[in-house]
N, C-alpha and C positions, 0 to 999 in steps of 0.2 A: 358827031352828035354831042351837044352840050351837056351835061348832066344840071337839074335843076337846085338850083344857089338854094343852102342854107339859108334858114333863117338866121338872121345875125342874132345873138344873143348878148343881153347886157355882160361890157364885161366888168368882171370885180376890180376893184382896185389893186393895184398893186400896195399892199398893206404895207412891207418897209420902207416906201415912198411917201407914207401919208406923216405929218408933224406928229402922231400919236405915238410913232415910233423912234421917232428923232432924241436920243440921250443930252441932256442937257450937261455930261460932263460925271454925273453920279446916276442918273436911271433914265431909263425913258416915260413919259407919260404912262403907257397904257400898262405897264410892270408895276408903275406904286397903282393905278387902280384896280387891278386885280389882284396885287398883295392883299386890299382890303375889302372890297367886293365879291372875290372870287372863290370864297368859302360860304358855304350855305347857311352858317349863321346870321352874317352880315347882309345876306340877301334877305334870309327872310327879315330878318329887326327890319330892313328899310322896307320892304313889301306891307311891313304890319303896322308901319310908322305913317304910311304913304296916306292914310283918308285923315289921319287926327292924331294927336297926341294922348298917350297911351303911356298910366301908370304900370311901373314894375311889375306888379306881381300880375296885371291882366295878359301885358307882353308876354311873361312868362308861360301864362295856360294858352296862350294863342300860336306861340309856338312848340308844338312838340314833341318831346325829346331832348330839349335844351335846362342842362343844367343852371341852377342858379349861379354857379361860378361861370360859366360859360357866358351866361347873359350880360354880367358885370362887364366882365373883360370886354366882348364883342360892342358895349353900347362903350365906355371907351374909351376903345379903337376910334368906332366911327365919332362919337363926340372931340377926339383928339384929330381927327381929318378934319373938321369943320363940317360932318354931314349931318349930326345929333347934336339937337339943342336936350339941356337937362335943366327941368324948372323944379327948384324949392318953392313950396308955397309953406310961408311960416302959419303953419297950424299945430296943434299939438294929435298925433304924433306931426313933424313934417310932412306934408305929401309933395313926393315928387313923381313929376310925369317926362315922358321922354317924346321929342315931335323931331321930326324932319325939317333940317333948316331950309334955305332957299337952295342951295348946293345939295342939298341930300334929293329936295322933293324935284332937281333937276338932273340927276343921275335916273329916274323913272323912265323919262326918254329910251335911252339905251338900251336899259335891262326890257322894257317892252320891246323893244326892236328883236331882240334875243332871244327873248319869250316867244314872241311872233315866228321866227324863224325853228325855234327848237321844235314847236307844234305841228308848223305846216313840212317839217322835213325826220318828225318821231319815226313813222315806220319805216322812209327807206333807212334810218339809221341799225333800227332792229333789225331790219331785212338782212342788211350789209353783213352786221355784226353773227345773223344767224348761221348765212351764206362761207363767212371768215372758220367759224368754231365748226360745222359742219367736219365729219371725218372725211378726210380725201380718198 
């Protein structure tokens, strides 16, 4: 008697196979993007960057918890990546606004895909992690 075939399931890619992982000789691609993306200040500035460009101090109250030094450094960062553009408009005082270049507002791709996956797979993660800590 045959046993009835699996359904085949997609498979994943083999990830150190894919050119994201491939070392150019100093890092591999996906190591300098998550050196800068992979810290939750940098996600959020690009998540709050993502509809329009968005002076300092509004950034600041739209993310919270993020120190004014923290926000310095983190916009940057990504402004030194090529992800944040930073506009002086000469007014008295100066106003400057900080917006997503075309590189920043095309990193959205991805972090959505992430987002997407982190959502639809939250509880078995809780489950898992409950199931782990659980006393044996």
């Amino acid at each position: 008697m045959n046993a009835p075939a699996r359904p085949k399931e997609t498979a994943a890619p083999l990830l150190h196979a894919t050119p994201g992982f491939e070392s150019d000789g100093r890092s591999c691609p996906i190591r300098d993007v998550l050196d800068r993306v992979g810290d939750t200040w940098s996600l959020m500035v690009i998540i709050n960057l993502q509809e329009q460009p968005v002076r300092f101090n509004a950034l600041k109250r739209a993310i919270e918890g993020i120190s004014q030094r923290m926000l310095t450094v983190t916009l940057r960062s990504l402004e030194r990546d090529g992800l944040v553009r930073r506009t002086v408009r000469p007014t008295m005082p100066p106003e400057v606004e900080y917006g997503l270049t075309e590189l920043g507002q095309s990193i959205a791709v991805p972090i959505g895909a992430l987002g997407g996956w982190a959502a639809a797979n939250r509880d078995r993660m809780r489950s898992a992690r409950e199931a782990f800590d659980a006393p044996g």
